[in-house]
C-alpha positions as CSV (number, residue, x, y, z in Angstrom):
1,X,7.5,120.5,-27.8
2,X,8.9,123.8,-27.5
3,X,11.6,124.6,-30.3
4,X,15.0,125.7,-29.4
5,X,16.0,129.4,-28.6
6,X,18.3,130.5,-31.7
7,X,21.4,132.3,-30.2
8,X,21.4,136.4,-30.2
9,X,25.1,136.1,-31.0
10,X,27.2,133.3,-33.2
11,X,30.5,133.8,-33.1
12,X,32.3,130.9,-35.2
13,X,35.7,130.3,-35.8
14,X,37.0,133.7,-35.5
15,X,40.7,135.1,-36.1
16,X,41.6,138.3,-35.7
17,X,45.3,139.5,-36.8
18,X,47.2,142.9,-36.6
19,X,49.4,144.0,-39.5
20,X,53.4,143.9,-38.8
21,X,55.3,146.8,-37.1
22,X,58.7,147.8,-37.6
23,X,61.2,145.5,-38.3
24,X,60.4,142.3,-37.7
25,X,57.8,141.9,-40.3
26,X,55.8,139.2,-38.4
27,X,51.7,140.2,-38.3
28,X,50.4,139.5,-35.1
29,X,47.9,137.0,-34.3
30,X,45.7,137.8,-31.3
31,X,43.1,135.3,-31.9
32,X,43.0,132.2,-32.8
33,X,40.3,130.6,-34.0
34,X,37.5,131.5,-31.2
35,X,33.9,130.5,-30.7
36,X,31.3,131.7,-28.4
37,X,27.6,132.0,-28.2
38,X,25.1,134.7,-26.1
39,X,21.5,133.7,-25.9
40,X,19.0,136.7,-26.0
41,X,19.0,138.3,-22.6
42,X,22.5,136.2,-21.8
43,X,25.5,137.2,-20.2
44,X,29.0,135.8,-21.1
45,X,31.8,135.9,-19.3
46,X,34.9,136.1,-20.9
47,X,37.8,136.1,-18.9
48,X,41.9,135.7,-18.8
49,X,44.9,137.4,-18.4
50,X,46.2,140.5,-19.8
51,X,46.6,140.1,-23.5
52,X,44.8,136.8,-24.1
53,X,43.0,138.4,-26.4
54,X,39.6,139.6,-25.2
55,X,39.4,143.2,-26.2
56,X,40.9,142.3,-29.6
57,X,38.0,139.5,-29.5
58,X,35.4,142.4,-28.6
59,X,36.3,145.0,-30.8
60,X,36.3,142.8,-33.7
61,X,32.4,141.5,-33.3
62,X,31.6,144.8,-34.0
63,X,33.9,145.2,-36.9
64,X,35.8,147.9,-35.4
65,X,38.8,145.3,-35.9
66,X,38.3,143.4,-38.9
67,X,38.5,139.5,-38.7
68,X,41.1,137.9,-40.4
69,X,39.0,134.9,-40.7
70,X,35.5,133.3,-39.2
71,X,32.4,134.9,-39.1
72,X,30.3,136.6,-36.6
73,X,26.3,136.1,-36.6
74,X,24.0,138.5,-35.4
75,X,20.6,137.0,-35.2
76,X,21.7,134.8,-37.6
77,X,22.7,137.3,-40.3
78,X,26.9,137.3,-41.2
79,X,27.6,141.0,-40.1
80,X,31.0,140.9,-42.6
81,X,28.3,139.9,-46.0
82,X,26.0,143.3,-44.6
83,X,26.1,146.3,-46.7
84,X,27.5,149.5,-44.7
85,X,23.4,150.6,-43.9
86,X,23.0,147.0,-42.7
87,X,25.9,146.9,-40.3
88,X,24.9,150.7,-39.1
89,X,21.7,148.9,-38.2
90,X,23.5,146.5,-35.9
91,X,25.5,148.2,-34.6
92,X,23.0,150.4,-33.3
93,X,22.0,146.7,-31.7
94,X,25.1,145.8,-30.4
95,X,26.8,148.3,-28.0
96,X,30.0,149.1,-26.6
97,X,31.1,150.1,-23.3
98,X,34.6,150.8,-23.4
99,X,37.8,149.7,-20.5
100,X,38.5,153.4,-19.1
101,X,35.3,155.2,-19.0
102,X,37.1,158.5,-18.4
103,X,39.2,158.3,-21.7
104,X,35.9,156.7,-23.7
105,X,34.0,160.4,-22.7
106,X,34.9,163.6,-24.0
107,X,35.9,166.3,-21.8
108,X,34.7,168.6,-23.9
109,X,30.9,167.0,-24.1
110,X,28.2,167.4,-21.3
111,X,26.4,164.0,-20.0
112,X,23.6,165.2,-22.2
113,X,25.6,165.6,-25.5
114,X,27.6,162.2,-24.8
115,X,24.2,160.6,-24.3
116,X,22.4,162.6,-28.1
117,X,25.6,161.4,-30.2
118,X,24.2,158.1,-30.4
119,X,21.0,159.0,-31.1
120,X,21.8,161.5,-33.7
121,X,24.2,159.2,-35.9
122,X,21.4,156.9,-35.6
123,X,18.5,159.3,-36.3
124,X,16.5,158.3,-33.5
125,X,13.4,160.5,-32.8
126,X,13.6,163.7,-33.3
127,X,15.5,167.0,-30.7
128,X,12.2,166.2,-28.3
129,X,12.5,163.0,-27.8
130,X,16.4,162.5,-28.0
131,X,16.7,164.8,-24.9
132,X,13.6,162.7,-22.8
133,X,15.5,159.4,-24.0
134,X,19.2,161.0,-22.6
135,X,17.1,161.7,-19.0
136,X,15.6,158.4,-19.1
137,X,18.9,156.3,-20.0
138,X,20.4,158.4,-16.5
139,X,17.1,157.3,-14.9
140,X,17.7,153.9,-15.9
141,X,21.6,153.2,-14.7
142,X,20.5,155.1,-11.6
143,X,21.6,158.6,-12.2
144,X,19.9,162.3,-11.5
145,X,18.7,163.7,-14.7
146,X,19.6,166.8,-13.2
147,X,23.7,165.8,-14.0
148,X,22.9,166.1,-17.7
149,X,24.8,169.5,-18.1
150,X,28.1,168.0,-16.1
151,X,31.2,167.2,-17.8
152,X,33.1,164.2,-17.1
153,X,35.4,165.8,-15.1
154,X,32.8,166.8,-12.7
155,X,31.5,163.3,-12.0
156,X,32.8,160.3,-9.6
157,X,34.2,156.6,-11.1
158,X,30.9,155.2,-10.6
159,X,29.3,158.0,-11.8
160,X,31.2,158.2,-15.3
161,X,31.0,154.2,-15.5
162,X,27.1,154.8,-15.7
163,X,27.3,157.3,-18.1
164,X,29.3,154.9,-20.0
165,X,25.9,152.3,-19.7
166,X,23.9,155.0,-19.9
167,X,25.2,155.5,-23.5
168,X,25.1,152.3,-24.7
169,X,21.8,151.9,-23.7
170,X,19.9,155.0,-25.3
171,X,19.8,153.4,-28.8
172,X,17.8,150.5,-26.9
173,X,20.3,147.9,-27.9
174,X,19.6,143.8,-27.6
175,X,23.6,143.2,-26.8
176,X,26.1,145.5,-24.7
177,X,30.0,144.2,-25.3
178,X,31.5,145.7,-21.7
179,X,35.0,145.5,-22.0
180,X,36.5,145.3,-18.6
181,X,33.7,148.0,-17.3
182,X,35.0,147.7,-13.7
183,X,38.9,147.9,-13.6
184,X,39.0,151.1,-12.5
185,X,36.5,151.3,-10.0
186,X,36.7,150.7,-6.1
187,X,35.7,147.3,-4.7
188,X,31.9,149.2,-3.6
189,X,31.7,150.4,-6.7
190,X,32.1,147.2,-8.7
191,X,29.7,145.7,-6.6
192,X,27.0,148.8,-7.2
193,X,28.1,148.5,-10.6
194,X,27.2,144.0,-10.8
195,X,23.7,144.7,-9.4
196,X,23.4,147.3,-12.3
197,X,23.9,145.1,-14.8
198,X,21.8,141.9,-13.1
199,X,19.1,144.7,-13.1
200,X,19.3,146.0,-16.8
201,X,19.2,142.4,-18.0
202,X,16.2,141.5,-15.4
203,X,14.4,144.8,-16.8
204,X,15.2,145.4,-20.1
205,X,16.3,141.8,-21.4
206,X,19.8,143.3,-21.9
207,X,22.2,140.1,-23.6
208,X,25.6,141.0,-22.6
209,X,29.0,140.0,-23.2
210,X,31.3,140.6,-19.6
211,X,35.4,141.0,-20.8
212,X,36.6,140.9,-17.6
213,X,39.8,139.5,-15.3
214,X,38.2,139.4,-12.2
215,X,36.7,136.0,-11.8
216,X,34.4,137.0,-8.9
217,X,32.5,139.6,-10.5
218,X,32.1,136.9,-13.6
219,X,31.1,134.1,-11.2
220,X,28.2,137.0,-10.1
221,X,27.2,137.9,-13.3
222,X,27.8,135.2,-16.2
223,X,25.0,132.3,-17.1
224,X,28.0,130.8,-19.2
225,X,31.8,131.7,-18.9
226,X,34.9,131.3,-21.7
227,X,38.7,131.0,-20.8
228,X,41.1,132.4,-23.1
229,X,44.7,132.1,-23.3
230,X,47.0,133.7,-26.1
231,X,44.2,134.1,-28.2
232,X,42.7,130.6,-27.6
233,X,39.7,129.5,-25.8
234,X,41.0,127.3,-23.4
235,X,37.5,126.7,-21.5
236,X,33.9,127.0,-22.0
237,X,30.7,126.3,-19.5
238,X,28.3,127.1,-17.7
239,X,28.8,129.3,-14.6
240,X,28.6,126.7,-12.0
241,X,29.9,123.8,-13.6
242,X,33.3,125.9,-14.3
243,X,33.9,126.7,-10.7
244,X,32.6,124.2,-9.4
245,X,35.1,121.2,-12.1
246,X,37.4,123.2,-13.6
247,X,39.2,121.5,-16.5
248,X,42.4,123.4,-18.0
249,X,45.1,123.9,-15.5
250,X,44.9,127.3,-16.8
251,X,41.9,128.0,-15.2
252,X,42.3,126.3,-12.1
253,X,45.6,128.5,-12.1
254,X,43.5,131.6,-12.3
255,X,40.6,130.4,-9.7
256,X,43.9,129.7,-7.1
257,X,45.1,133.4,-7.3
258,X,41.7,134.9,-6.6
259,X,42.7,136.7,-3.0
260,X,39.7,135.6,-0.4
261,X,38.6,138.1,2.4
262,X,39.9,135.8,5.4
263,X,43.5,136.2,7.1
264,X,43.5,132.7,8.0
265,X,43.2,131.5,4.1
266,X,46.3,130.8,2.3
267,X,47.9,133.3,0.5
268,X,46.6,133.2,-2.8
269,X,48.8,130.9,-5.7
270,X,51.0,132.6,-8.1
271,X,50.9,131.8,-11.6
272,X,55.0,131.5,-12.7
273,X,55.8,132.8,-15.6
274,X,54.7,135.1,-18.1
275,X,52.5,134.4,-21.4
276,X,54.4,134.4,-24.6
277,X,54.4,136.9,-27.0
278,X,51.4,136.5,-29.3
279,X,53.6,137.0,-32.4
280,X,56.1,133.7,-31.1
281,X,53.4,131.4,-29.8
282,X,55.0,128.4,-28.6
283,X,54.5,125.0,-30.2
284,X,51.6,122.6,-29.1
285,X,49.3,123.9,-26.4
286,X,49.5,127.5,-25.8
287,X,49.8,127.2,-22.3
288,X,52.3,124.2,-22.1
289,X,55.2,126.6,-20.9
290,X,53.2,127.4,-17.7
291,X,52.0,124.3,-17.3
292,X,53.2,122.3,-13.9
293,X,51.5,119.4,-15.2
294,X,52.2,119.1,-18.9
295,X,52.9,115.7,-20.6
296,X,55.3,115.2,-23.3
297,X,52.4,115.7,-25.8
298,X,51.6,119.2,-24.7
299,X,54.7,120.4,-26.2
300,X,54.7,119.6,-29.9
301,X,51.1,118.7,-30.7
302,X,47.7,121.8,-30.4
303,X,44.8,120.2,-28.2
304,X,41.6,119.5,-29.8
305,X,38.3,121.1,-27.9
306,X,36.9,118.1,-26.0
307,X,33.6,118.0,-24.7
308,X,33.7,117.1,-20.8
309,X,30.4,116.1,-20.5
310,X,29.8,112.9,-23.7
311,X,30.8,112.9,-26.9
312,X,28.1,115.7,-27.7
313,X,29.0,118.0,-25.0
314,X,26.0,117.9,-23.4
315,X,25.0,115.8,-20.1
316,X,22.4,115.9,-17.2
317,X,23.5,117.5,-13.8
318,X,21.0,116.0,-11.4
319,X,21.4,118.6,-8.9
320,X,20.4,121.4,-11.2
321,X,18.2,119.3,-13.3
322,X,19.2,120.8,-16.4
323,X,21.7,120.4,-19.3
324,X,24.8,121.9,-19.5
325,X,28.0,121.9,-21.9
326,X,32.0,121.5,-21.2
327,X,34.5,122.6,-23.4
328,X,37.9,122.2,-22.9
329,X,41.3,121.8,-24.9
330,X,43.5,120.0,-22.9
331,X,45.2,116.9,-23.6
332,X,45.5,115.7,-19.9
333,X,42.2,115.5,-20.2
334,X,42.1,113.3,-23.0
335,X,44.9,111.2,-21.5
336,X,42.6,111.0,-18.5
337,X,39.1,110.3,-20.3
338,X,40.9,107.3,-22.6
């Protein structure tokens, strides 16, 4: 009996809160209460709106935001207990590529001394072999060694997008946290971009962690993918069991405004409304104030997470022959199940 495979990244309970500004004296809240796991050489998709929370979530598993509350485990270590050469450590393990590559580069820094910073705040090898580890980390995402001595000005989208990879991976880490890598890049690009990632994972064993809105390139890339809304995790599975029986209305919301390539297709479905401000969240379910099909209950009373799939979240899909878990908190679909 083989034993289980211990997750590369717990993340359990966490909350993550902004100090008040100006006059209102009301701390903001931008998340609430989140859980997610990334096997070694996983990816997971994280997806949802604009201010839902998913950069604050990123930022704060590496500490640069600190959590207000919950932890975050690291092969199984509490990163927040670590002493500051401890956390150096995993953070060397746990990388970051940021939203806008352009604005994440220096202008004022070649490829090849945006690629040594890493390596020299680590202290990784010595001036030898940092510069053949910055021509093989272009190597690897796909790049000419020779573009070393360009600046970021001189490059493409694509181009500064795998720079951005490029540094990340130079410290050799086990987890990248890509926060929205391909929002500014063409549709030919993003694609490129996709089969860069599926390749660094397939290579390297690369775990990462996709912050993304666009649902297509998550559906491409993600083993397992988490819905969040105003800070909450609305919806948790595995890739093909979320597309395939989405749960939360929020979710099937978002999969019905995903344009399709076909004239003949209906336009796609507009999601009314506009979420409310993370420092007012509404009563009950976060989402009840979009909601076309809310109950009575969704207004005054916060779901619990259900499991879709059995009491302990985990059931048999025949056509896949393996087992998968279905989180959702929803209280239609408690209605529905009782």
């Amino acid at each position: 009996m083989t034993s289980p495979v211990l997750p590369l990244l717990s993340v359990r309970d966490l909350v993550v809160r902004y100090p008040a500004r100006g006059h209102s004296g009301i701390p903001m809240t931008a998340v609430r209460g989140v859980s997610l796991e990334i096997a070694p050489a996983g990816i997971f998709g994280l997806v949802g709106e604009s201010g839902s929370g998913k950069s604050s979530l990123a930022h704060a598993i590496l500490h640069l935001s600190p959590p207000a509350g919950g932890e975050v485990l690291f092969r199984g270590q509490d990163l927040a207990a670590m002493k500051p050469s401890q956390l150096k450590a995993a953070r060397r393990n746990i990388q970051l590529v940021f939203q806008d590559s352009l604005a994440s580069l220096s202008p004022r820094r070649s490829v090849l001394q945006t690629l040594l910073e890493p390596l020299d705040h680590f202290r990784i090898g010595n001036p030898a072999t940092r510069a053949e580890k910055a021509a093989m980390a272009l190597e690897t995402v796909g790049l000419d060694p020779a573009l070393r001595h360009r600046y970021p000005q001189e490059l493409s989208g694509g181009q500064k997008q795998r720079v951005a990879l490029a540094r990340a991976l130079v410290a050799e880490p086990d987890l990248i946290i890509a926060d929205e890598p391909l929002s500014s890049l063409d549709v030919s690009v993003q694609s490129r971009i996709i089969e860069l990632i599926l390749e660094l994972r397939e290579k390297l064993g690369v775990a990462f962690l996709f912050v993304s809105h666009d649902l297509s390139a998550v559906q491409r890339l993600a083993d397992t993918v988490g819905v969040m809304y105003l800070g909450k995790m609305v919806e948790s599975a595995d890739t093909d069991t979320l597309f395939e029986r989405p749960a939360h209305p929020y979710t099937r919301s978002l999969m019905a405004a995903v344009p399709v390539a076909d004239p003949s297709h209906p336009r796609p479905a507009v999601l009314a409304g506009e979420p409310p401000s993370p420092l007012t969240p509404p009563s009950g379910c976060v989402f009840h104030m979009r909601c076309g099909d809310k109950i009575p209950i969704c207004s005054t009373v916060v779901p619990n997470e259900t499991f879709v799939c059995g009491e302990t979240g985990m059931c048999e899909d025949s056509r896949r022959f393996k087992t998968i878990s279905h989180r959702v908190r929803c209280h239609l679909w408690n209605v529905t199940k009782t």
